[in-house]
N, CA, C and O atoms as a GROMACS GRO file, in nm:
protein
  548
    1UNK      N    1  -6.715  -0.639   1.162
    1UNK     CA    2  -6.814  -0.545   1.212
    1UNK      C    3  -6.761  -0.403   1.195
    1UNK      O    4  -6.640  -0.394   1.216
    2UNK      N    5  -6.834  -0.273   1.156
    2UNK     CA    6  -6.784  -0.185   1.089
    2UNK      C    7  -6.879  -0.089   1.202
    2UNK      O    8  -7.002  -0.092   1.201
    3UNK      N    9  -6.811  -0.017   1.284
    3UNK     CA   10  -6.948   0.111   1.288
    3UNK      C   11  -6.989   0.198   1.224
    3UNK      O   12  -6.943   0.251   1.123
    4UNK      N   13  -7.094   0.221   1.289
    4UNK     CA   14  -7.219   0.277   1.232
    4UNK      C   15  -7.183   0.414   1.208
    4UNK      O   16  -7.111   0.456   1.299
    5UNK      N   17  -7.212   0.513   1.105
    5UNK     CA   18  -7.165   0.647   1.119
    5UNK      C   19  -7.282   0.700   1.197
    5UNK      O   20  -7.401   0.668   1.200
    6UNK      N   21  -7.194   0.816   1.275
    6UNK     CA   22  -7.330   0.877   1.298
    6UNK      C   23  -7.431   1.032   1.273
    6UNK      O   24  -7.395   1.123   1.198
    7UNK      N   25  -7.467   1.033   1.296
    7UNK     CA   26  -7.558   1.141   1.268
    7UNK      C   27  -7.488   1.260   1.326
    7UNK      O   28  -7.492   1.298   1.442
    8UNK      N   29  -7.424   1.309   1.228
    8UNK     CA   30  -7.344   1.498   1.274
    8UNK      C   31  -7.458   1.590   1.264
    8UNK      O   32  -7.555   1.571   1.190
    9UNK      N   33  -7.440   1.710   1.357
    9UNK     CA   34  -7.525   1.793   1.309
    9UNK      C   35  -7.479   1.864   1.235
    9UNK      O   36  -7.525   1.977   1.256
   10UNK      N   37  -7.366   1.863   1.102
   10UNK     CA   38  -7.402   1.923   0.995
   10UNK      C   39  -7.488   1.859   0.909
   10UNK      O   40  -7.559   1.922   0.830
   11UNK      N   41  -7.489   1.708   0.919
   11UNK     CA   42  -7.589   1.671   0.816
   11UNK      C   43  -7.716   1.644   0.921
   11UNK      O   44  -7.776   1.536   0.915
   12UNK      N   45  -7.734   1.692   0.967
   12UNK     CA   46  -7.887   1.682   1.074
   12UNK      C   47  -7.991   1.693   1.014
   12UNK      O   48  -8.077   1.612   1.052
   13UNK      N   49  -8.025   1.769   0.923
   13UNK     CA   50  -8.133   1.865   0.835
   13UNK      C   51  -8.149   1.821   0.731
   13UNK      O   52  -8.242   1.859   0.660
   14UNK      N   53  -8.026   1.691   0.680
   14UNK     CA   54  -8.124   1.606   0.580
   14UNK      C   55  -8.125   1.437   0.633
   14UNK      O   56  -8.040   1.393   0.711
   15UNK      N   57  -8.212   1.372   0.588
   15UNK     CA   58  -8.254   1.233   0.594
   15UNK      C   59  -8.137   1.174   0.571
   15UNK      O   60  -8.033   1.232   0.539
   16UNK      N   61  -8.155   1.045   0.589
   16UNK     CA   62  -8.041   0.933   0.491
   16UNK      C   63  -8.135   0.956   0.353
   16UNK      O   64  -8.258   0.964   0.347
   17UNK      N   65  -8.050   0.961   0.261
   17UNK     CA   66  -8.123   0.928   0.108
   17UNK      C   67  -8.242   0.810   0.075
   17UNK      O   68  -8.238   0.723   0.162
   18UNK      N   69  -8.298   0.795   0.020
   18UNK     CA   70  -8.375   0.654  -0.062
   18UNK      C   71  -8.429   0.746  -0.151
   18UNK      O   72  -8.426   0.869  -0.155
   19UNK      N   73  -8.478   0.666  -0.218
   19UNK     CA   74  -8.620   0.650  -0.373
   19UNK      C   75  -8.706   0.772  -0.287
   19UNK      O   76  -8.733   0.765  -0.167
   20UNK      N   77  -8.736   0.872  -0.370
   20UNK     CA   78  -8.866   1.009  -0.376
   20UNK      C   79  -8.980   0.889  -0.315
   20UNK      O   80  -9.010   0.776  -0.355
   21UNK      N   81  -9.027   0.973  -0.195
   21UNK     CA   82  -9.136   0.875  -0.158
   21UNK      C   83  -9.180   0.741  -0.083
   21UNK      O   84  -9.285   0.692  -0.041
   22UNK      N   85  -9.007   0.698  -0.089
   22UNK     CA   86  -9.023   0.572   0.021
   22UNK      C   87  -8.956   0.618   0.135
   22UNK      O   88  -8.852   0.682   0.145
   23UNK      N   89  -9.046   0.566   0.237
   23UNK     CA   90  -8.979   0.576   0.378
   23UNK      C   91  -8.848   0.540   0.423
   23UNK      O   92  -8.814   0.422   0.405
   24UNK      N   93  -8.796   0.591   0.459
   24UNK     CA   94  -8.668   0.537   0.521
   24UNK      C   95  -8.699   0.474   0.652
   24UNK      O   96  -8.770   0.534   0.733
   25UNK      N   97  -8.649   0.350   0.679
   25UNK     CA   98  -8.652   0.286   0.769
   25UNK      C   99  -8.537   0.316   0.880
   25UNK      O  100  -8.418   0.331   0.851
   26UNK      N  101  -8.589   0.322   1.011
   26UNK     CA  102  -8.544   0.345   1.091
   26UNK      C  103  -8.387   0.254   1.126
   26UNK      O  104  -8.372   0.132   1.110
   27UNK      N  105  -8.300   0.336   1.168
   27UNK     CA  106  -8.204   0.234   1.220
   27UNK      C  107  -8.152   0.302   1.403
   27UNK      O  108  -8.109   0.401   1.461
   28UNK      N  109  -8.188   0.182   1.420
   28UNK     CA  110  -8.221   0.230   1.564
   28UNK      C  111  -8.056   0.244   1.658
   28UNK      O  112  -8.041   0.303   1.764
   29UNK      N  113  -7.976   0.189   1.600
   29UNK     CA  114  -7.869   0.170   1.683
   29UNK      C  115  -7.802   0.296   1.623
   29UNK      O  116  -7.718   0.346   1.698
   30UNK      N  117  -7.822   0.364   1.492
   30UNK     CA  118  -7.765   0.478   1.489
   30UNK      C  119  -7.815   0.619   1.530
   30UNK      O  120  -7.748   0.721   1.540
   31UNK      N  121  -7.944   0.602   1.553
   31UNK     CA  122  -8.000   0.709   1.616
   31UNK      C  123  -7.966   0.712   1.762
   31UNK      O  124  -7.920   0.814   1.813
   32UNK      N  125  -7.990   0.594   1.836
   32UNK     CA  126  -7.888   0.557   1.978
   32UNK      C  127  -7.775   0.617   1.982
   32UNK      O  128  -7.746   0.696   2.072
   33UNK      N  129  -7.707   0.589   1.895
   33UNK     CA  130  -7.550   0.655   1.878
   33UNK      C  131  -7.594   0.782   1.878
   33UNK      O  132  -7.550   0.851   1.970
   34UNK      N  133  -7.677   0.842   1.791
   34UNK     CA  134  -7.670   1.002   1.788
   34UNK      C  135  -7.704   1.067   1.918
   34UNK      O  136  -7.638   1.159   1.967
   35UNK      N  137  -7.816   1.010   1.975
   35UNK     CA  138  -7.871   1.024   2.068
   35UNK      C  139  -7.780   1.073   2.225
   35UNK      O  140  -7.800   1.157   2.313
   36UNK      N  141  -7.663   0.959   2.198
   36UNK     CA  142  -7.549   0.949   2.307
   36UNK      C  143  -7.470   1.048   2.304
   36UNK      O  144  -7.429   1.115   2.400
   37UNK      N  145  -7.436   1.066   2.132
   37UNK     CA  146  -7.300   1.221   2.133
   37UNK      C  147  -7.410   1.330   2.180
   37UNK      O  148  -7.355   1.422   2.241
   38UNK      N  149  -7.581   1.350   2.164
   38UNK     CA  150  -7.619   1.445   2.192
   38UNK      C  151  -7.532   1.472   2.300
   38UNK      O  152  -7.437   1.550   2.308
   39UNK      N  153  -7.605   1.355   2.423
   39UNK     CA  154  -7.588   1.392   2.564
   39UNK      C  155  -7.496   1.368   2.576
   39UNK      O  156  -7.488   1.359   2.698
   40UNK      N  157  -7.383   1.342   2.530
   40UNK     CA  158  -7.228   1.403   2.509
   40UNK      C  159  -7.193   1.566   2.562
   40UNK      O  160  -7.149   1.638   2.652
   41UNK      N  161  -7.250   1.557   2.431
   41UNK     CA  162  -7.180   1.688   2.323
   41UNK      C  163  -7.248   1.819   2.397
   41UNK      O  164  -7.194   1.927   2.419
   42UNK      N  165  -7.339   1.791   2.420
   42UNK     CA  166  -7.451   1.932   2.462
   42UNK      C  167  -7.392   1.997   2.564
   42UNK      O  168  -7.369   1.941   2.672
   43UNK      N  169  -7.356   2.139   2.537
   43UNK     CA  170  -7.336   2.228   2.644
   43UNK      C  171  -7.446   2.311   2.690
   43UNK      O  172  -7.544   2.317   2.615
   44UNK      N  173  -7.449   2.396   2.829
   44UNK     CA  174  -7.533   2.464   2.866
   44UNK      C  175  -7.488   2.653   2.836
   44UNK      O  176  -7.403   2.700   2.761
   45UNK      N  177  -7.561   2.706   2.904
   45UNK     CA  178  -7.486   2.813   2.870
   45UNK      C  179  -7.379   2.887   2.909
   45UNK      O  180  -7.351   3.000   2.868
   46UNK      N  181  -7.314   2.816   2.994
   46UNK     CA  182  -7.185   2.865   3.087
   46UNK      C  183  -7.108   2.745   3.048
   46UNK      O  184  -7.037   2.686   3.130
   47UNK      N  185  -7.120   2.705   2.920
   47UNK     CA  186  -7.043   2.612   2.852
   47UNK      C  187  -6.980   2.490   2.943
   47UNK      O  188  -6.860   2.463   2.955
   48UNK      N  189  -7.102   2.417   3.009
   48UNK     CA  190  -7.063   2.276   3.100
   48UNK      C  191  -7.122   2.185   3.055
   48UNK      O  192  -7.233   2.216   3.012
   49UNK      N  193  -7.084   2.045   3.042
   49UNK     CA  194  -7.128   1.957   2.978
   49UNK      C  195  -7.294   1.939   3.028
   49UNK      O  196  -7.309   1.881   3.136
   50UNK      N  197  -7.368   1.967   2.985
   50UNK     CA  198  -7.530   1.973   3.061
   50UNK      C  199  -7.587   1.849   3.084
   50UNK      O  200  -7.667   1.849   3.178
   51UNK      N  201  -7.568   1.722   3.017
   51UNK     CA  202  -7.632   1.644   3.084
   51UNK      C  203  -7.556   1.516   3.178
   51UNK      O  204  -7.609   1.414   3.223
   52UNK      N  205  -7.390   1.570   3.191
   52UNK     CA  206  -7.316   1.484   3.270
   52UNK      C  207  -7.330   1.533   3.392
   52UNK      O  208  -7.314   1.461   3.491
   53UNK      N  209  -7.363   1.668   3.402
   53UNK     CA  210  -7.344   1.735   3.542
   53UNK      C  211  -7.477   1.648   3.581
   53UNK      O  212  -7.479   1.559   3.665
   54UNK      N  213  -7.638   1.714   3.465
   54UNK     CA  214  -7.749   1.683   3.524
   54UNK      C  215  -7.740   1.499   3.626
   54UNK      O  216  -7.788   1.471   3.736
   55UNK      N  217  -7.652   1.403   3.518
   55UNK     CA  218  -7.670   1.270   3.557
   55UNK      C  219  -7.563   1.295   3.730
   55UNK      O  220  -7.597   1.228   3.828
   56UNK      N  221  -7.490   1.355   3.737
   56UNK     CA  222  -7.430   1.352   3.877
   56UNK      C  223  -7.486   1.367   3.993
   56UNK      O  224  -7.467   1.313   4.101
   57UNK      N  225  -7.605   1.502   3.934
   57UNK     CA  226  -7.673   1.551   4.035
   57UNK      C  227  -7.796   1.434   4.056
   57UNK      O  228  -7.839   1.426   4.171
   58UNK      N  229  -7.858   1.340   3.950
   58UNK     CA  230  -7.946   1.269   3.977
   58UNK      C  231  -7.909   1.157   4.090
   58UNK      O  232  -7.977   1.121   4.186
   59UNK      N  233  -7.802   1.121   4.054
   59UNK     CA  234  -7.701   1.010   4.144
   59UNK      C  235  -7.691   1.047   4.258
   59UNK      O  236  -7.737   0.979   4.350
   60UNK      N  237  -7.635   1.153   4.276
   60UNK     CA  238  -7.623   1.210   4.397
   60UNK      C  239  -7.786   1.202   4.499
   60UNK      O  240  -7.787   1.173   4.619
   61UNK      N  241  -7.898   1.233   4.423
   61UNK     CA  242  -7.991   1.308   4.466
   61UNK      C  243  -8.067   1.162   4.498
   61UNK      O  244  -8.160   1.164   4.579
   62UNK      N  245  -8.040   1.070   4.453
   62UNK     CA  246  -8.120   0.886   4.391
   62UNK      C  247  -8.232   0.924   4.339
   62UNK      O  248  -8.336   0.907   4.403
   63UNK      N  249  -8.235   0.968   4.243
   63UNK     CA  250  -8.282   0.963   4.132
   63UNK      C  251  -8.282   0.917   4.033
   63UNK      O  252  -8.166   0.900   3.996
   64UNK      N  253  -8.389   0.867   3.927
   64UNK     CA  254  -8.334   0.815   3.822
   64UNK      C  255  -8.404   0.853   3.647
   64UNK      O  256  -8.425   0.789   3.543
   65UNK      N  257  -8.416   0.974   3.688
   65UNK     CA  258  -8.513   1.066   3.546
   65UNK      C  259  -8.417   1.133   3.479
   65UNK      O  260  -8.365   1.216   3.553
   66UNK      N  261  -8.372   1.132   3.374
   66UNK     CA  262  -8.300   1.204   3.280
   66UNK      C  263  -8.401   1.326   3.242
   66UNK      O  264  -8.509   1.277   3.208
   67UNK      N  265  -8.400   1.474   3.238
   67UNK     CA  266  -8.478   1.518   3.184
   67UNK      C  267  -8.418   1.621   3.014
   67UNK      O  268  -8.336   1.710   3.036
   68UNK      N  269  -8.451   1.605   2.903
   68UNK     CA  270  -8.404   1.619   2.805
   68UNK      C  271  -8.448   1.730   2.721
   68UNK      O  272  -8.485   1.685   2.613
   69UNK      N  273  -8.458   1.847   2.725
   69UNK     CA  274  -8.585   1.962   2.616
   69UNK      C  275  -8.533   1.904   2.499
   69UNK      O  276  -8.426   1.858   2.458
   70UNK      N  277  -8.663   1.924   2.457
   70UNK     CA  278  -8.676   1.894   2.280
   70UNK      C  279  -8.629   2.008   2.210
   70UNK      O  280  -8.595   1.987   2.094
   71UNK      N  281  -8.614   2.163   2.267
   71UNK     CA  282  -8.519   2.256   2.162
   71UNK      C  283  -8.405   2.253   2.224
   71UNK      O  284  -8.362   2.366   2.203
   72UNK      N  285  -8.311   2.188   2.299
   72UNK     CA  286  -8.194   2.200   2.296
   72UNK      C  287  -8.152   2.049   2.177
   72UNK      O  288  -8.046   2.041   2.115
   73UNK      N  289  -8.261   1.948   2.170
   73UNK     CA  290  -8.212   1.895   2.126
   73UNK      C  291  -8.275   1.921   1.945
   73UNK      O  292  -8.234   1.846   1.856
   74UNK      N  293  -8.343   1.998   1.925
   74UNK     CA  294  -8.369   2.049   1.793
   74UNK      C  295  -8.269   2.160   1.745
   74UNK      O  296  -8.277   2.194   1.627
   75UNK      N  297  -8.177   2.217   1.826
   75UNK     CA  298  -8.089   2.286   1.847
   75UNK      C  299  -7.929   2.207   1.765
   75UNK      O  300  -7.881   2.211   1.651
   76UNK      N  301  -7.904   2.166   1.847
   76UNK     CA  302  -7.828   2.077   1.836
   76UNK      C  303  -7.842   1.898   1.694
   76UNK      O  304  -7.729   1.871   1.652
   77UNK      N  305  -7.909   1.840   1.659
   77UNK     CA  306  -7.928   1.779   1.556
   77UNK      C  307  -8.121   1.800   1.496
   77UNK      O  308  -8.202   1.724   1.550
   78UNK      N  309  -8.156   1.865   1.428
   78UNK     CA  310  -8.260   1.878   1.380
   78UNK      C  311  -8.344   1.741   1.366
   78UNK      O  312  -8.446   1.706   1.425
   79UNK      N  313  -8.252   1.662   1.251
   79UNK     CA  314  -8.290   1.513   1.230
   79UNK      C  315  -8.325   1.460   1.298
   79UNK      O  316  -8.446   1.434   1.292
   80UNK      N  317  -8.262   1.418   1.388
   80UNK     CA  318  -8.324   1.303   1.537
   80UNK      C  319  -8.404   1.362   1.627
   80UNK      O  320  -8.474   1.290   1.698
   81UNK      N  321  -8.408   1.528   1.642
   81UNK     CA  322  -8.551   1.566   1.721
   81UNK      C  323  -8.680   1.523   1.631
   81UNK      O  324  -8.793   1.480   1.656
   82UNK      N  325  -8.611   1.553   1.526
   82UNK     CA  326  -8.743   1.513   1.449
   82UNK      C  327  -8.784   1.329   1.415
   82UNK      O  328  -8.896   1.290   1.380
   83UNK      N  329  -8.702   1.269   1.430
   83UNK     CA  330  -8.723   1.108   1.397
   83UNK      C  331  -8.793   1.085   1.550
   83UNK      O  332  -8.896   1.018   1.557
   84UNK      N  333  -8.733   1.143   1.673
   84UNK     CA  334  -8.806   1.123   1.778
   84UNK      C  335  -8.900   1.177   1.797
   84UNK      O  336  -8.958   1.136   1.898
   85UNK      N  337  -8.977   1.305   1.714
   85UNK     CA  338  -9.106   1.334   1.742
   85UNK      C  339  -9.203   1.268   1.674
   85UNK      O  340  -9.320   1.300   1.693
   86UNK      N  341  -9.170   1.161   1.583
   86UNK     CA  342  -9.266   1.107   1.486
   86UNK      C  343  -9.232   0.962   1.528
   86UNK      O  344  -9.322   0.888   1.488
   87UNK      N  345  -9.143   0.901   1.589
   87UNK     CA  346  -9.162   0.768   1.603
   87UNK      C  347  -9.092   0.744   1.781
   87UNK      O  348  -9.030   0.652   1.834
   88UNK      N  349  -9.139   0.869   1.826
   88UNK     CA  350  -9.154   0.811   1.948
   88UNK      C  351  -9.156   0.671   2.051
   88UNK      O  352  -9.066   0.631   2.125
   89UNK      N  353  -9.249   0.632   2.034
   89UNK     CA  354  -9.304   0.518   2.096
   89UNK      C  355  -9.216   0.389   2.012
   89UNK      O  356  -9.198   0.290   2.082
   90UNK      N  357  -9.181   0.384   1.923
   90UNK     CA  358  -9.029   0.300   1.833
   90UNK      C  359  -8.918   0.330   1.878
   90UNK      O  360  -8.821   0.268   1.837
   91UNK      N  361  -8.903   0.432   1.973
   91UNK     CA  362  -8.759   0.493   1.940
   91UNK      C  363  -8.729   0.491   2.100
   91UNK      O  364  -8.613   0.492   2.142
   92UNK      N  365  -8.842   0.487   2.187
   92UNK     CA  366  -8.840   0.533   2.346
   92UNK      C  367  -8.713   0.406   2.383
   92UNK      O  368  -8.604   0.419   2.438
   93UNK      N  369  -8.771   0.300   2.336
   93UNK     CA  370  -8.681   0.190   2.427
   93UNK      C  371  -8.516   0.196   2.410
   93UNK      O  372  -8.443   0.141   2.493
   94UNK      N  373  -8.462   0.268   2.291
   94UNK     CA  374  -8.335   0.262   2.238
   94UNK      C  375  -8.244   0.367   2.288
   94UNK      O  376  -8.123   0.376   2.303
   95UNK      N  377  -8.378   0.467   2.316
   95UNK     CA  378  -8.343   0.632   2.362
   95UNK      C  379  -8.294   0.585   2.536
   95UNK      O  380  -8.177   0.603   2.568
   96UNK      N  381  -8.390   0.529   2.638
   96UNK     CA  382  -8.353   0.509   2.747
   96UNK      C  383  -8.244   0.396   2.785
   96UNK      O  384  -8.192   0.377   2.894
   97UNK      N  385  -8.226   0.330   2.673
   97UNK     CA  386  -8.066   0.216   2.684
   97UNK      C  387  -7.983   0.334   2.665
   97UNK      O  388  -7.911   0.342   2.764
   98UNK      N  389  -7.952   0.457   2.560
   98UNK     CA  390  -7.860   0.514   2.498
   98UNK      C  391  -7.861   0.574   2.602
   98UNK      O  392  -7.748   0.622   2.597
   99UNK      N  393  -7.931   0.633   2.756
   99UNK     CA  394  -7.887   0.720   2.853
   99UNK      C  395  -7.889   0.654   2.957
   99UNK      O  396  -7.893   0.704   3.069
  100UNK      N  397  -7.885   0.512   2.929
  100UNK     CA  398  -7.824   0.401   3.040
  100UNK      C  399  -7.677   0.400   3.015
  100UNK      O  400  -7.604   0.421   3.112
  101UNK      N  401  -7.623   0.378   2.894
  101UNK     CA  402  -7.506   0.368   2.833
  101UNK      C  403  -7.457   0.467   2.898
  101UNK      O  404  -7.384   0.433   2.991
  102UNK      N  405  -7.475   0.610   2.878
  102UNK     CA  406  -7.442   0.745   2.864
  102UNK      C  407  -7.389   0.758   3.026
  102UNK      O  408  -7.272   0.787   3.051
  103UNK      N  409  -7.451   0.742   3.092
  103UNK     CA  410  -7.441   0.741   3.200
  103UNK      C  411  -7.314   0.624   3.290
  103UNK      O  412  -7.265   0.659   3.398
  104UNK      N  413  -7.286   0.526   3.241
  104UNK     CA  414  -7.247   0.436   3.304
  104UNK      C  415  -7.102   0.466   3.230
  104UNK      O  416  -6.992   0.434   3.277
  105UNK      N  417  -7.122   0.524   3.123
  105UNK     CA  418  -6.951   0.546   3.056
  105UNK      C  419  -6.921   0.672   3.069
  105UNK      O  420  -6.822   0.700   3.002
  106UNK      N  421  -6.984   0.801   3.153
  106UNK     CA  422  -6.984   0.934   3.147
  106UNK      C  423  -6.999   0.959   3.286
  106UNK      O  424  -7.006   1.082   3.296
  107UNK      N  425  -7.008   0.904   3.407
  107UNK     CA  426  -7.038   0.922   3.497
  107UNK      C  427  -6.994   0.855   3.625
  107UNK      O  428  -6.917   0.884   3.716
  108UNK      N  429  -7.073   0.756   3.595
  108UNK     CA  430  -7.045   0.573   3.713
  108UNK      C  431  -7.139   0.470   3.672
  108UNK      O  432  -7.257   0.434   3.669
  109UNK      N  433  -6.965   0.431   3.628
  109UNK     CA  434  -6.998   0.249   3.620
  109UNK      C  435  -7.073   0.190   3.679
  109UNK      O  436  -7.169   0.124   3.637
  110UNK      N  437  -7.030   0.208   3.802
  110UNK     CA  438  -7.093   0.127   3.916
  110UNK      C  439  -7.219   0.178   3.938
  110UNK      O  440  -7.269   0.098   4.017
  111UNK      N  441  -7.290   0.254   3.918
  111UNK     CA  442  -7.452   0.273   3.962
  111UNK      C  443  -7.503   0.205   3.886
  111UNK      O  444  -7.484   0.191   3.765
  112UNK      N  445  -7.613   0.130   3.997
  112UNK     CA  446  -7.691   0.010   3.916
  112UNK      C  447  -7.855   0.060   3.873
  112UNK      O  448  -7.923   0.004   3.787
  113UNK      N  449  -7.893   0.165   3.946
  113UNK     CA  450  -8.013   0.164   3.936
  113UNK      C  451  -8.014   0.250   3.712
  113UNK      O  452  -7.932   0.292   3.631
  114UNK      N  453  -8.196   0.221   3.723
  114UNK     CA  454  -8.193   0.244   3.581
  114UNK      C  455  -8.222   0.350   3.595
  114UNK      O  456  -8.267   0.406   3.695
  115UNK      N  457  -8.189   0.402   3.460
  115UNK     CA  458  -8.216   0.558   3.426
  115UNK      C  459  -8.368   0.568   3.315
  115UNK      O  460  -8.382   0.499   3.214
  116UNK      N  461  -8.483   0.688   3.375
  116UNK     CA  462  -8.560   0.657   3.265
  116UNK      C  463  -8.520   0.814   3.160
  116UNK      O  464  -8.438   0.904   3.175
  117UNK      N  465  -8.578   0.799   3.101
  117UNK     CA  466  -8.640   0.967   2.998
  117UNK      C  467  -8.729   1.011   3.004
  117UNK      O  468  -8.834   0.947   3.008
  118UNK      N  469  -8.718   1.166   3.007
  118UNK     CA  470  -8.828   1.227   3.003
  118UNK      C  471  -8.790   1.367   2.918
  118UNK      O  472  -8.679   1.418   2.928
  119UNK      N  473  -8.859   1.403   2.863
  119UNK     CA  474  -8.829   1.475   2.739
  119UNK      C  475  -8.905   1.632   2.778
  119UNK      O  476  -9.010   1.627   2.843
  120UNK      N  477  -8.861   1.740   2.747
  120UNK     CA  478  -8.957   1.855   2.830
  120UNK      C  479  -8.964   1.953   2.684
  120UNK      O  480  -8.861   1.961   2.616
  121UNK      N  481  -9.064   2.011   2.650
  121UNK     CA  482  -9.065   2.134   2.600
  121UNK      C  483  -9.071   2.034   2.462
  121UNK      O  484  -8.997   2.057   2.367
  122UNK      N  485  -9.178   1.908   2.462
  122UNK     CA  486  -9.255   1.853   2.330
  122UNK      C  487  -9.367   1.935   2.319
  122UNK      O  488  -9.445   1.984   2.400
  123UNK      N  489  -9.352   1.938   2.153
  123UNK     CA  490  -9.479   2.006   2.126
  123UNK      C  491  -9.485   1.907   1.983
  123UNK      O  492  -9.399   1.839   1.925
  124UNK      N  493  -9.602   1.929   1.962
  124UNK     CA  494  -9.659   1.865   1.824
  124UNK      C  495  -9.786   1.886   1.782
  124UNK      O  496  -9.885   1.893   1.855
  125UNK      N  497  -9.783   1.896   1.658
  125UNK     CA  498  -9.896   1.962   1.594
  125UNK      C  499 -10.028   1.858   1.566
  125UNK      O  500 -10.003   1.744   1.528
  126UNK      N  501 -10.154   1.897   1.583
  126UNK     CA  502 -10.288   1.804   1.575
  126UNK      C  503 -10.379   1.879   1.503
  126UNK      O  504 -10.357   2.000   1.510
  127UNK      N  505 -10.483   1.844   1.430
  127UNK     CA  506 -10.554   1.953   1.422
  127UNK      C  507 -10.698   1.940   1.545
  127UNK      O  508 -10.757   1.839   1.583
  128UNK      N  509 -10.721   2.088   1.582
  128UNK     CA  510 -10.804   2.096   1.676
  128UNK      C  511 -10.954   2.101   1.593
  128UNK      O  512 -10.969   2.164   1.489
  129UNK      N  513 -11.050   2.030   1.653
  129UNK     CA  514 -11.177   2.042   1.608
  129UNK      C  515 -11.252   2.096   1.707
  129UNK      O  516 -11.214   2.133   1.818
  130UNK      N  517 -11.370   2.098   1.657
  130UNK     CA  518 -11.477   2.202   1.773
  130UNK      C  519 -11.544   2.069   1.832
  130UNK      O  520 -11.558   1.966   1.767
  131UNK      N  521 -11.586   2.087   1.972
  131UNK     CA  522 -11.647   1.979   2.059
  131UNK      C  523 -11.776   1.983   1.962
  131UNK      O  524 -11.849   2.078   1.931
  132UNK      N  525 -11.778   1.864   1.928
  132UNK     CA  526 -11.936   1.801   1.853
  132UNK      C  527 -11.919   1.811   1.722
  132UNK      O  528 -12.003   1.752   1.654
  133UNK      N  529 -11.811   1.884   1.653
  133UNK     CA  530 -11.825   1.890   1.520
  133UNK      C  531 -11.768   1.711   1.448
  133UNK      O  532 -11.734   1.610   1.510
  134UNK      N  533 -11.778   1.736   1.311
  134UNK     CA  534 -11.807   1.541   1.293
  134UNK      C  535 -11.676   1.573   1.188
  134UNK      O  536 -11.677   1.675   1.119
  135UNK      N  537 -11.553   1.467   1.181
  135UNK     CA  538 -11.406   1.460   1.132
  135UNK      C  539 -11.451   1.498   0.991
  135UNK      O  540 -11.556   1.464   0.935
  136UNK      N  541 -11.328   1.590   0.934
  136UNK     CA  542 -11.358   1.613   0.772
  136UNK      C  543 -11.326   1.448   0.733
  136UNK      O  544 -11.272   1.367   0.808
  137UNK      N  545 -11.393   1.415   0.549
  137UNK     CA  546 -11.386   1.268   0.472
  137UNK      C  547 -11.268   1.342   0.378
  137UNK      O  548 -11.213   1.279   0.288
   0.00000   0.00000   0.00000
């Protein structure tokens, strides 16, 4: 068994390679991994680990919401803000194990309760139509 490399943010800003045109398929245990050095790695601006403190204070508080902005984490690896703004709902279940993990090896073992996600400062683009107007073909 070999691990997985993971996603640096120097190479954040490009894909894994394939063929012009084919999708790259998701690999979920390495985006997990990336996901984890985020909430590692991420400092705030008085340079403190930001989401070990945040998980102390949740513990402390019994709580169990991770809350995550999408530009600190577009900040920090481009790539995986972006694999998580497009496959979301694929990616949610791997994202809230990776800050179960995060937590239990960064914090306390021993807390049993689960941790969920919640992500702040998503935005995503739609196009807006006018009430009653009929979808362009």
């Amino acid at each position: 068994f070999e691990p997985l490399p993971s996603l640096s943010p120097a190479r954040a800003s490009t894909p894994p390679s394939s063929a012009p045109g084919t999708p790259t398929p998701l690999n979920f245990d390495q985006l997990s991994r990336s996901f984890r050095n985020f909430l590692e790695d991420f400092r705030d601006e008085k340079k403190q680990p930001k989401f070990i403190n945040q998980a102390k204070e949740i513990i402390a508080y019994r709580g169990n919401v991770m809350h995550v902005s999408m530009l600190d984490l577009d900040h920090h690896n481009p790539f995986l803000c972006e694999q998580i703004k497009t496959n979301y709902y694929s990616l949610l279940f791997s994202l809230t194990y990776a800050v179960n993990l995060f937590v239990a090896e960064n914090v306390d073992a021993s807390h049993r309760t689960e941790f969920y996600l919640s992500f702040t400062d998503f935005t995503f683009e739609s196009q807006n139509h006018e009430p009653g107007a009929k979808p362009d073909d």
